[in-house]
C-alpha positions as CSV (number, residue, x, y, z in Angstrom):
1,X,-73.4,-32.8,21.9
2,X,-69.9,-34.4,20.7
3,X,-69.1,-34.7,17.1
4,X,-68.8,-38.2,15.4
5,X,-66.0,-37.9,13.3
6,X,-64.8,-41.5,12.9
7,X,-66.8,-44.5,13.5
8,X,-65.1,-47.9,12.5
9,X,-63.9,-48.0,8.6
10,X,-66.7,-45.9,7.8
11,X,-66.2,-42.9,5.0
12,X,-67.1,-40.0,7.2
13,X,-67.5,-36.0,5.8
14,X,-65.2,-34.9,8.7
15,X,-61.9,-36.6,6.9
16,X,-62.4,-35.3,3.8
17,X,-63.2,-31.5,5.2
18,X,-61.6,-31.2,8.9
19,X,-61.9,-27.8,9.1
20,X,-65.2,-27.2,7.6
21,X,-67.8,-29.8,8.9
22,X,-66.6,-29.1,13.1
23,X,-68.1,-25.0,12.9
24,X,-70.8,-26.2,10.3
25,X,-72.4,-28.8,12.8
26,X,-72.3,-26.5,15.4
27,X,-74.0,-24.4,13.1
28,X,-76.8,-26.2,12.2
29,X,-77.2,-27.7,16.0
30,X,-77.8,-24.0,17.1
31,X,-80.0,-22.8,14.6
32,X,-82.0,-26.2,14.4
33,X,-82.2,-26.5,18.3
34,X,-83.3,-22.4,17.7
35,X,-86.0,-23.4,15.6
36,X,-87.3,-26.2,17.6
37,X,-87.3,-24.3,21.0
38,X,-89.6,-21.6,19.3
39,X,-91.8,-24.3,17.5
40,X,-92.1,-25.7,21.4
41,X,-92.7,-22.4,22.8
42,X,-95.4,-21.3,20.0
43,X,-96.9,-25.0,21.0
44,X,-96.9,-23.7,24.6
45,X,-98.9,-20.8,23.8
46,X,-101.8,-22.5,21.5
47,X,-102.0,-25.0,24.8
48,X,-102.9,-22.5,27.5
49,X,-104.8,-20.5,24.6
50,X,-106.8,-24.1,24.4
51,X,-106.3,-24.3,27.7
52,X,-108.2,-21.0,29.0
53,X,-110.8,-21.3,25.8
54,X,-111.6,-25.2,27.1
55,X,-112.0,-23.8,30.5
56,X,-114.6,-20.7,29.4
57,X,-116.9,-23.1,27.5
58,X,-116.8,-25.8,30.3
59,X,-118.3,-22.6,32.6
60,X,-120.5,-21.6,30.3
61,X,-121.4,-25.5,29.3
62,X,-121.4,-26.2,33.3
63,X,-124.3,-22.8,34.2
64,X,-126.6,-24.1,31.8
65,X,-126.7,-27.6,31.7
66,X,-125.9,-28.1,35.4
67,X,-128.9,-30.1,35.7
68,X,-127.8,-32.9,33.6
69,X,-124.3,-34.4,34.6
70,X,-124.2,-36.6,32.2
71,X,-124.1,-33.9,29.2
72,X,-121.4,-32.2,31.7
73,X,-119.4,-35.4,31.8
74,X,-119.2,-35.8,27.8
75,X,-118.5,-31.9,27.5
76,X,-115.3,-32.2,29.4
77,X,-114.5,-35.3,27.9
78,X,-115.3,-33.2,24.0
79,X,-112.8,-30.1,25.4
80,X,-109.8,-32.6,26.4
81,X,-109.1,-33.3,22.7
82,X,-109.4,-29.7,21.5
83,X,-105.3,-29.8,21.7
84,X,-103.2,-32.2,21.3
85,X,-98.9,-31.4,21.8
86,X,-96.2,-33.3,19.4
87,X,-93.6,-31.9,21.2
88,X,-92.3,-32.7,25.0
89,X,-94.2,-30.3,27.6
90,X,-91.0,-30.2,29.8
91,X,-87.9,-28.2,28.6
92,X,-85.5,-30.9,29.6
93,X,-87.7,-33.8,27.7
94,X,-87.5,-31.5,24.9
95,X,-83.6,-31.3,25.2
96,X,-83.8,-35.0,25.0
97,X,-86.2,-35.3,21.8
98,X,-83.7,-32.7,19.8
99,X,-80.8,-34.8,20.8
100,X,-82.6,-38.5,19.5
101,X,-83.3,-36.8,16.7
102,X,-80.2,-35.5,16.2
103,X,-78.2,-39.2,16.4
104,X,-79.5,-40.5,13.5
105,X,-78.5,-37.2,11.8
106,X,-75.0,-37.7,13.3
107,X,-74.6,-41.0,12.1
108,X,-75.4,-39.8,8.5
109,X,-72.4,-37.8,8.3
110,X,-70.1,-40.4,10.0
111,X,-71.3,-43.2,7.2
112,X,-71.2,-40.6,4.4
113,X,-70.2,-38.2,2.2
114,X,-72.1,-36.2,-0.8
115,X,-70.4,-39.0,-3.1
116,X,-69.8,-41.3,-1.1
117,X,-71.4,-43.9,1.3
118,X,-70.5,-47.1,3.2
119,X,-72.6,-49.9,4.4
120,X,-73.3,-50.2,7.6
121,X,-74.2,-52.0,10.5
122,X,-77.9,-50.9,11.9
123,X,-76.8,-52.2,15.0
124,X,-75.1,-48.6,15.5
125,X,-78.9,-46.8,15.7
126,X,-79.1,-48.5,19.3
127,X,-75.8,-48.2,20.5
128,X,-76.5,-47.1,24.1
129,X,-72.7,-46.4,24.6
130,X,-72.5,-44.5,20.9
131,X,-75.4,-42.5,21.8
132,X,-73.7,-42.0,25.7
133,X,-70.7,-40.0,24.4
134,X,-72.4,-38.4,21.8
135,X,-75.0,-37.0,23.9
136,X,-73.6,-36.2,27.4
137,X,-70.7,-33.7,26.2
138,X,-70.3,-30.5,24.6
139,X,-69.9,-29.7,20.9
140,X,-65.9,-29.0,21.6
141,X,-65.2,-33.0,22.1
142,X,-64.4,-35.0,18.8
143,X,-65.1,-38.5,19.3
144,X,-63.3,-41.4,17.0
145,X,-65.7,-44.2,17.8
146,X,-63.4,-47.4,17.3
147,X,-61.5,-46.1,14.4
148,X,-59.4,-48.5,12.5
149,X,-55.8,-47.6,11.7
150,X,-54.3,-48.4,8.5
151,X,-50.6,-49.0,9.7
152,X,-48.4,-50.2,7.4
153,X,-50.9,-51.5,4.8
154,X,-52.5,-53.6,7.6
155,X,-55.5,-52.8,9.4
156,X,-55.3,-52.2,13.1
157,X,-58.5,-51.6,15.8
158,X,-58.2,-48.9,17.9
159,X,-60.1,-47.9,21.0
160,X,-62.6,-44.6,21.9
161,X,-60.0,-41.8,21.2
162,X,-61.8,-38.6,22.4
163,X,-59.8,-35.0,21.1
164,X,-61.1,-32.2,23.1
165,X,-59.3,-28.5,22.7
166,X,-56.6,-29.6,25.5
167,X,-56.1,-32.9,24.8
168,X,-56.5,-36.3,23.4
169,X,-58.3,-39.2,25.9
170,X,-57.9,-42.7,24.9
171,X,-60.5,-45.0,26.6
172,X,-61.3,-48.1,27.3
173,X,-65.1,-49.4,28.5
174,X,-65.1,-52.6,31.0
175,X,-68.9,-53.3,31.1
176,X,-68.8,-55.9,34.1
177,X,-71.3,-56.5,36.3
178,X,-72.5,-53.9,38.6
179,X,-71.1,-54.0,42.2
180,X,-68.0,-56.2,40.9
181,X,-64.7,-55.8,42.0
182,X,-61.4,-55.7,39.2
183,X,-58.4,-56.5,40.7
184,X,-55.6,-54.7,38.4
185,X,-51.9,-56.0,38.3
186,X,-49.0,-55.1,36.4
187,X,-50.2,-58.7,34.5
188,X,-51.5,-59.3,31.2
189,X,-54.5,-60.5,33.0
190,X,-56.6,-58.8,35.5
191,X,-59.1,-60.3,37.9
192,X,-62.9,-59.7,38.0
193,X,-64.9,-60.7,41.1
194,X,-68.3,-61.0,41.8
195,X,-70.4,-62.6,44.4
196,X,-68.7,-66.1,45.1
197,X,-67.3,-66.1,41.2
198,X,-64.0,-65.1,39.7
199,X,-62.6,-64.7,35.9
200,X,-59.7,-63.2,34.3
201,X,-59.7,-60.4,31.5
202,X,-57.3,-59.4,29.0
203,X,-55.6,-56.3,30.6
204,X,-57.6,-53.0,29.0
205,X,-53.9,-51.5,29.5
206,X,-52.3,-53.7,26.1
207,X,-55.0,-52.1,24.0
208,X,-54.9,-48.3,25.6
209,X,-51.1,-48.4,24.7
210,X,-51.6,-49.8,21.4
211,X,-53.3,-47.1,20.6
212,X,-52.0,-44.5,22.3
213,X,-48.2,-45.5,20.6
214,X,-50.6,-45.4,16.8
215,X,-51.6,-41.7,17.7
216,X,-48.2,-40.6,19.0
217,X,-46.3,-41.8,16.2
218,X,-48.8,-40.2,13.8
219,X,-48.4,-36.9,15.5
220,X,-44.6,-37.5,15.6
221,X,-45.0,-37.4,11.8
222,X,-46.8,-34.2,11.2
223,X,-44.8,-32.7,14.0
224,X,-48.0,-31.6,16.0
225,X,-47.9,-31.7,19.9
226,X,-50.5,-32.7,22.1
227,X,-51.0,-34.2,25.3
228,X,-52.4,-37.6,25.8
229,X,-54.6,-39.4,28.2
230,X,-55.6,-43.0,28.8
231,X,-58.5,-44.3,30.5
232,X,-60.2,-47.7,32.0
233,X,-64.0,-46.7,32.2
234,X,-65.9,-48.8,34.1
235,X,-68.6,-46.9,36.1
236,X,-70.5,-49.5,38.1
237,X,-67.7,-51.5,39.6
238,X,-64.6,-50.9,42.2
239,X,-60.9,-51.0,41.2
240,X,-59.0,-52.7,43.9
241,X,-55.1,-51.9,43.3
242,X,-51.6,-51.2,45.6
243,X,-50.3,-48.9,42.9
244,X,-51.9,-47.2,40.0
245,X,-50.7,-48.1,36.5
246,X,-48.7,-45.6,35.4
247,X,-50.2,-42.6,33.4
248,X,-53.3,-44.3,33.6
249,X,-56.4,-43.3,35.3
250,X,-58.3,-46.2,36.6
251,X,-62.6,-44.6,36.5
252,X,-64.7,-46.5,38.7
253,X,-67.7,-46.3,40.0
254,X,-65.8,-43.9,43.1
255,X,-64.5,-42.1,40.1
256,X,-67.1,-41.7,37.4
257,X,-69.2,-38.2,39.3
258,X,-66.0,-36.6,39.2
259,X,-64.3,-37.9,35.9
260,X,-67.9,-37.0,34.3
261,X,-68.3,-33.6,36.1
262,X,-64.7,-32.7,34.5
263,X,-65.8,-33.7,30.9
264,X,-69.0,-31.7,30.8
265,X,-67.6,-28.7,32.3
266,X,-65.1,-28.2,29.4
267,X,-65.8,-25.0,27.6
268,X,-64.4,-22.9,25.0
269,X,-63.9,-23.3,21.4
270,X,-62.4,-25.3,18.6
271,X,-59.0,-25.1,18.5
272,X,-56.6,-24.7,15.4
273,X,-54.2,-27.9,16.8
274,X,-57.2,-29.9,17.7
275,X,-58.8,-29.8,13.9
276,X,-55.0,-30.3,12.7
277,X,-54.7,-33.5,15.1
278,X,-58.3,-34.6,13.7
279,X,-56.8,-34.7,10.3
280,X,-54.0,-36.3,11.2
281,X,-55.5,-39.4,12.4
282,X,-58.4,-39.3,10.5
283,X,-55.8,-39.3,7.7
284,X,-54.1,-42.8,8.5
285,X,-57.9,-44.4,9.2
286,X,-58.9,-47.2,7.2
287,X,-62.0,-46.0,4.9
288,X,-64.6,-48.2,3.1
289,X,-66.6,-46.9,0.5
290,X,-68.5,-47.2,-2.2
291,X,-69.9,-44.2,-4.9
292,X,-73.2,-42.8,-4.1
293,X,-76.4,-43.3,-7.3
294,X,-76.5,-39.9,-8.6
295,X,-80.1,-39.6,-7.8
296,X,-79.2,-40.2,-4.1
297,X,-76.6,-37.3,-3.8
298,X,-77.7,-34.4,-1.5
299,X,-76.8,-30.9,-0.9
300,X,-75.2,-30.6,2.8
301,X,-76.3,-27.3,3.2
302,X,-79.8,-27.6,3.2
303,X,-79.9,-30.6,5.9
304,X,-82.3,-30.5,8.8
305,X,-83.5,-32.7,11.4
306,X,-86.5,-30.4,13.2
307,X,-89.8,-32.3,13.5
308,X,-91.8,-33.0,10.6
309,X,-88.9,-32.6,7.7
């Protein structure tokens, strides 16, 4: 699951401790999702246990009342509730459950610190396309969530900047109607098509340089090298194009399996650079805050987010 480490102008505990909160997220995924997956498998025991103990008495309830159906009927209907599961019977739902639980612990430490806390926007709890990035990659991608810059005392909106252990990818999502066509020029404009319908957009490009010339000049400054990427999402339409935009890669609905694929395969570890780029940009993001109530101050440690705590 990728790390939220900026979202918006939100205080988040990654700026103030880059090198801590990364390996102590991890941590607590692990030994959380550790926890969970033996809660689910001692679950899984009690219901064949119930299972195999429901079955003996419906025999035994079966040889000596077999000339009464109807007590037969309301025995099986009594042994049904002798077990009831609160956790997913299939390993992949399960994988699922930890993961929604998990969000709204992820959003915590985006909108907070242990002094500090901003308002925020509940809107961000059903974020389908939050919720996408966080939950489809591995622990190794740190995802800036449109991060604003504070450039030159003036606050600046950035798009989906996304540093993995190789690299930074700069993205931009088009959500256009499925099965639409985006005609890309070298333009300020692009056109979208669809059925007998045309419109023009703002081209994604403008705002995928803007950023990406924010994040070069801020590694420029703390003399840190890294390569970067830049992206136009859009997984349910075509691109329709003579030449590609340069160092751009146009992800369409032709694209997306293997632009996906790519992401998820990713493995390996945290990297030194990668936590030093973090800081770096999380450095020059705008932050707004206010103190937390004393009584509302919590010890980081000590944070779960298993079932029933």
């Amino acid at each position: 699951m990728a790390q939220l480490i900026k979202l918006r102008d939100y205080i988040s505990r990654y700026e103030l401790n880059p090198f801590h909160y990364p390996t102590q997220f991890i941590r607590l995924k692990r030994d959380n999702w550790n926890k969970l997956l033996q809660l689910w498998e001692d679950e899984n025991e009690q219901q064949r246990t119930a299972e195999i103990l429901a079955k003996q008495a419906l025999e035994k309830s079966s040889s000596r009342f077999r000339w009464n159906l109807f007590a037969q009927k309301d025995n099986t209907e009594e042994q049904k509730d002798v077990f009831k599961r609160q956790l997913p019977k299939a390993k992949e739902q399960l994988r699922q459950y930890f993961l929604n639980r998990l969000f709204p612990f992820q959003l915590k430490w985006a909108t907070s610190t242990l002094t500090q806390v901003s308002y925020t926007d509940q809107e961000h709890l059903y974020d389908a396309q939050l919720k996408f990035f966080l939950q489809h990659f591995p622990d190794i991608y740190l995802v800036m969530y449109y991060p604003i810059f504070n450039i030159k005392k003036a606050p600046v909106d950035a798009e989906i900047i996304m540093i993995s252990p190789i690299n930074i990818e700069i993205i931009t999502i088009l959500n256009e109607t499925p099965g639409s066509g985006i005609t890309v020029t070298d333009e300020r404009t692009w056109v979208v098509e669809k059925s007998n319908s045309a419109k023009k957009i703002i081209s994604p490009i403008i705002s995928l340089k803007r950023t990406e010339q924010i994040v070069e000049s801020i590694l420029q400054k703390y003399e840190l090298t890294f390569g970067i990427t830049k992206t136009v999402l859009a997984q349910d339409v075509h691109f329709v194009y003579v030449t590609e935009p340069y160092k751009v890669n146009l992800v369409g609905k032709n694209e997306y399996d293997e632009w996906y694929k790519q992401k998820r395969q990713l493995s390996g570890s945290l990297k030194g650079v990668q936590l030093k780029v973090m800081e770096a940009l999380a450095r020059h993001c705008l932050t707004t805050s206010v103190r937390r109530p004393e009584w509302e101050q919590e010890d980081d440690e000590h944070l779960s987010f298993l079932i029933g705590e």
